[in-house]
Every structure is written in C-alpha cells, then in structure tokens.
N, C-alpha and C positions, 0 to 999 in steps of 0.2 A: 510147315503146316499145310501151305495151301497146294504145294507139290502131292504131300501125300494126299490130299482131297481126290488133287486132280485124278490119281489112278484110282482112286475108290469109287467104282462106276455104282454101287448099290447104293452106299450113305449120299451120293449125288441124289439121288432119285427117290430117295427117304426127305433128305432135304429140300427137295426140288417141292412133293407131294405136300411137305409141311409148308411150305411156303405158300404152296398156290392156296391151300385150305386158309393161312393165315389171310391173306388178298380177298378169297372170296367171303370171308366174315369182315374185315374191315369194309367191302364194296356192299353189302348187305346193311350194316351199320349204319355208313353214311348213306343209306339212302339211296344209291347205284342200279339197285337192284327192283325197285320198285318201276313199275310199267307207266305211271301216273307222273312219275317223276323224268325217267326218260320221253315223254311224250312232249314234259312243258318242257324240256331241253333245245327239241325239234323246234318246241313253238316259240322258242326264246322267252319262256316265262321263268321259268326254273333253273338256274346253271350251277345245279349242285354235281351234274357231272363232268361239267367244266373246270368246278374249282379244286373236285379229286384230280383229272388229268392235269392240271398246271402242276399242283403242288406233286403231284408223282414227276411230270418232267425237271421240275424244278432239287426234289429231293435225288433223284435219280442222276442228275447232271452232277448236280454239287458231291453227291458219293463216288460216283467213278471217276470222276479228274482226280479226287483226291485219293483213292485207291490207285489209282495212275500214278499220279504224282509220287506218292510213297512206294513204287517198285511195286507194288501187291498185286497189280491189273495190270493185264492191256489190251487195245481195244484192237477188235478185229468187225471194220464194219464190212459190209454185205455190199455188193456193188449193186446199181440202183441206176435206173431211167427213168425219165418221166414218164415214157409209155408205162409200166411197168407201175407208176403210181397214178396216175389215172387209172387203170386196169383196175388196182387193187380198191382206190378210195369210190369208185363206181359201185365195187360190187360190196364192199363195205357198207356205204352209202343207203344203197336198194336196203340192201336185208337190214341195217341200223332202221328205214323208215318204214319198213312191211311189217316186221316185228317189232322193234320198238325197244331191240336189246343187241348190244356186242356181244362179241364172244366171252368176252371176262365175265358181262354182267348176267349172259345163260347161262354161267358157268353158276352163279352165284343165285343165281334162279332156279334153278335146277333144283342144288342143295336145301335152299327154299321150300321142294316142293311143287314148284309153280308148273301146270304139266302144258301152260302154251309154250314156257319153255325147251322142255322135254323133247315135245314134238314137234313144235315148231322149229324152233332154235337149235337141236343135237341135232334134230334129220336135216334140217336147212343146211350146215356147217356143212355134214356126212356127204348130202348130193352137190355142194356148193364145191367142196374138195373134189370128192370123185370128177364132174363137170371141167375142173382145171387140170386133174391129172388129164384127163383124155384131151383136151385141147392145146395143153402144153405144148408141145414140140412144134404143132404150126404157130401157137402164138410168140413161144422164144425164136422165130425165124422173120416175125413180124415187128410186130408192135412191140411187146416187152422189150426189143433192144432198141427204141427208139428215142432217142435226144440221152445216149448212155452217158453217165457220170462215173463210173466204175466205184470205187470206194473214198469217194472224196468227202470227211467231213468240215462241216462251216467254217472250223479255223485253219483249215487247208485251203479251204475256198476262200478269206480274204487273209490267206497267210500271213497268220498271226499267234502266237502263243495261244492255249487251247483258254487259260483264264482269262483272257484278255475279251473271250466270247460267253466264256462261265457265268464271269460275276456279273457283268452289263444285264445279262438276259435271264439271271436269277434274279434281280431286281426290278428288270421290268415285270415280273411274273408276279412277284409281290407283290408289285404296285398296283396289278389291276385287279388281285385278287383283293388286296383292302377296298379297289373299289366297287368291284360287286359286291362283297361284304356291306360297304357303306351304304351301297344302293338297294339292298334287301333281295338282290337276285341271287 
C-alpha cells in the first residue's frame, strides 16, 4: 500500500494539501493563531502554543518509532550543525518576535483572513527565503557547517534503542504539560 503511495506523486500532494488545511484548522482552533495569544507566549503568560508543540513532538515521536518499529517508516534525518541551528532559530526567532507568528501559524492566519498575516508574514517568509537563497553558498562555506553533527539522532547520540529515548521523554512531555495545565498557563 505504502509502495504504491510512494510513486503516486499527485495523491501525495492532494494528501499532503489535505493535511496541511487539516493542521491549519486544528492551529486556528486551539488558539495558535491568534496574535494576542502568540504575544503572551513571548511574554510567558500564555503557553497555549507550547502545549500544541509538546503534544505534536510528543504525538509525532510516539507515531514514527512505531511506524518504524512495524517496518511501515524509516527515518531519514537531514544532517545538522549547530551553526546551521543558530542560523535558523535566530532568524526564526526575529520574525517569531517582529510579527508575532511562525510559519504554520501565518499559514493559518492567512486562511483566517488576517492580512498582517498576508503581508507581513507570506512577503517576510517570500524575502526571508529569497535573502538565504542568495547568501547560501557563502553561508554553507562558513557558518552553516560549523560544530557538523551530520545525521545523528538522540538515540545514536547516547546509543541506545530509539524507545529507550521515546517513552522517557514522551512522559516527561506529559508531565509538564499536566503541569501547566495545573498551573492555568
């Protein structure tokens, strides 16, 4: 089944498109989307979009080990620097605190209606993209390869069975989400 997925380049991208619209009505839903919300997140009043991204790392972990696990997946990560993630969480960062939205959540602002989304948030992305295409090739001769970790995930790094990393830190993730839960944040 997942064979013939894989060569069906259209129903990927039908599926893909259904997906992202599902994501950006659930991120609209809970709240993600809203500008007032992402603001108290910054100001640590709010961490309703802390407790979507746990529970996504969290639901996200536990489906792919076990997609893993049962032959269905396998994981091909992305090789990675630290330069290369400071690079990224920098410019992330900026435009997360100038605007007051990621990319998922202008995505879902957008669909909203929302037009500092629009303009802010699609031309920011549009010249933030262009800006790293054209700096690209001096920054991957610099910085982007710098402290390289090539494709090592966490339970490569204290090599260990990948659940042995899974279930530990799917339970810490619960745990702190009951406690902002408990704590009204």
């Amino acid at each position: 089944m997942f064979s013939v997925l894989h060569r069906a380049k259209r129903t990927q991208m039908v599926l893909g498109l259904m997906a992202g619209v599902v994501f950006g009505f659930l991120l609209q839903k809970g709240g993600a989307t809203s500008y007032d919300v992402i603001i108290g997140q910054l100001l640590l009043t709010d961490f309703t979009v802390v407790k979507i991204m746990m529970s996504a790392v969290a639901t996200g972990m536990v489906g792919v080990h076990l997609l893993r696990t049962l032959g269905l997946a396998t994981l091909h990560p992305k090789p990675g620097s630290l330069g290369s993630s400071i690079v990224g969480g920098l410019l992330f960062g900026v435009g997360f605190g100038l605007l007051g939205y990621c990319p998922g959540t202008v995505a879902g602002a957008v669909g909203e209606g929302r037009l500092d989304a629009l303009f802010g948030g699609v031309v920011g992305i549009l010249m933030g993209t262009w800006i790293f295409a054209v700096l690209y090739p001096r920054l991957q001769r610099s910085i982007l390869v710098r402290g390289d970790f090539g494709e090592l995930t966490l339970p490569e790094l204290v090599r260990t069975n990948a659940w042995a990393v899974v279930v530990p830190v799917s339970c810490l993730i619960a745990v702190a989400l009951l406690i902002l839960e408990r704590a009204g944040l």
